[in-house]
C-alpha positions, 0 to 999 in steps of 0.5 A: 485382622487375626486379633487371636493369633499370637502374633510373636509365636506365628512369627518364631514358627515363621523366622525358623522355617525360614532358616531351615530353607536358608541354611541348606544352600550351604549346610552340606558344603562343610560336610562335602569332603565327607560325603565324597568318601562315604558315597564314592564321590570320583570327580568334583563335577559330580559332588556339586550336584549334592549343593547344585541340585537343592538351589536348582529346584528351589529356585526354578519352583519358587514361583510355582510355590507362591503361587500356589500357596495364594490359590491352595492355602498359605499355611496349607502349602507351608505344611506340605513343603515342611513335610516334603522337606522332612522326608527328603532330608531322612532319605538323604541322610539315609543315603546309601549312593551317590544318586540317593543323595543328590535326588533327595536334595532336588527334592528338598530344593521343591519342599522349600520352594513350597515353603519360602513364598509360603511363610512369607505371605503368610507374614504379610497376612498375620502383621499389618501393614505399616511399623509392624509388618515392617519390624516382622519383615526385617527379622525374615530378611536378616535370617535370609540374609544370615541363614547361608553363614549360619548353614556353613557354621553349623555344618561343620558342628553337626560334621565334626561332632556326629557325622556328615548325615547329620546335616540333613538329620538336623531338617527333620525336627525343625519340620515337625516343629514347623508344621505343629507350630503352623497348626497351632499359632498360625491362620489359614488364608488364600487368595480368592483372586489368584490365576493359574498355576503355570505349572508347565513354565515352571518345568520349562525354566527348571528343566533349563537350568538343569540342563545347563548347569549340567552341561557346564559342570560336565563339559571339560569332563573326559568321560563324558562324549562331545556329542552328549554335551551338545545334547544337554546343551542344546536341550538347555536352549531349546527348554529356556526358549520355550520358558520364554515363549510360554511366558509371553503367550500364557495368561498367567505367566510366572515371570511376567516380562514386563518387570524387567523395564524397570531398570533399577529391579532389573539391575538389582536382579542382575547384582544379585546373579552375579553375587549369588553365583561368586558366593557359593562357588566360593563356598564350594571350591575353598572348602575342597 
């Protein structure tokens, strides 16, 4: 299979991309007390959403993205989300208020959730299976695994010895690199047998979380009013609900429900909630 694809160069395009998506969950942490200077950040509820908002659409899209990339093109999406990603960083590093930023980083947050799943399955396309695919696949999980330290570190390189910008700067020719490498060193393949998108469940999900995130960072806050966090609170229910309602009556649904009897995967996903959520608030509020 892809006897003529250089399999070692299609996996350093890979295991960088990879990085990028990574790293930028926690690249912007070090920069933060920079930004709220620059950007007149008042409150701390405010200046999460610059972290919050890149996780939230990279996670409630994530699934989107895989799926997608089967029924599109792998290396098709991977780009797309490469330039996505590129884009957004330049608007972000461009910044000029608090809004520009945090809606460059939502879009961001799309960009690699177009990515990730992308590089992955491509990964499994390129290497077969058995101690090759295995050994390929072990680099992709330590840069996972390693990417939110490597972000926190070179975050404050990049702050320190040019400015806070430079943390989204740094995204746009590691993307150029990413998509001219996948041209060159990486095969198209798709899915022939892949269902629907589920687009909508992945908006119901998103939207959901957004709202409760937004919800919960706001709610002890003074200015906002009682009945507004009633409002986002109740929005957040209603959208999950319907997330979870849409899920067990569409044919092709992102989440399928039946995953989670098996005890051992959900008892995983659970460690990795409780996990994923102490980290980064840990990064978060020790950096401030």
């Amino acid at each position: 299979m892809h006897t003529t694809v250089n399999k070692r160069m299609a996996l350093i395009v890979i295991a960088i991309s990879q990085l990028m998506v990574v790293l930028d969950a926690t690249i912007v942490n070090v920069a933060l007390g920079d930004i709220r200077k620059a950007l007149g950040f008042t409150s701390d509820a405010d200046l999460s959403w610059v972290v919050t908002g890149y996780t939230l659409t990279f996670g409630g899209f994530l699934l989107l993205g895989g799926k997608l990339a089967d029924r599109l093109g792998r290396r098709k999406v991977f780009m797309a989300g490469a330039v996505l990603f590129a884009v957004a960083s330049a608007v972000g590093g461009f910044a000029q208020n608090q809004q520009m930023l945090i809606v460059a980083r939502l879009v961001q947050g799309l960009g690699g959730a177009l990515m990730s799943p992308s590089a992955l399955s491509l990964l499994t396309v390129v290497f077969e299976e058995g101690p090759e695919r295995n050994r390929a696949l072990g680099v992709f999980s330590g840069i996972t695994a390693g990417g939110a330290a490597v972000g926190l570190i070179l975050g404050g390189l990049l702050t320190d010895n040019l400015s806070w910008r430079w943390v989204l700067f740094v995204n746009i020719p590691i993307a150029v690199i990413a998509v001219a490498g996948a041209l060159k060193y990486v095969p198209e393949s798709k899915d022939d047998n892949a269902q629907g998108f589920d687009v909508l469940g992945a908006v119901l999900a998103t939207g959901g979380l957004i709202s409760l995130v937004y919800g919960l960072v706001k709610v002890n806050d003074p200015a906002i009013a009682t009945g507004q966090s009633v409002a986002t609170f109740t929005a957040a229910v209603l959208l999950l609900l319907g997330f979870v309602v849409w899920q067990r009556r569409t044919t092709s649904p992102l989440v399928p429900f039946r995953l989670f009897a098996n005890r051992s995967l959900a008892a995983a996903d659970a460690g990795s909630l409780l996990v994923g959520s102490g980290i980064f608030a840990l990064f978060f509020f020790l950096i401030l």
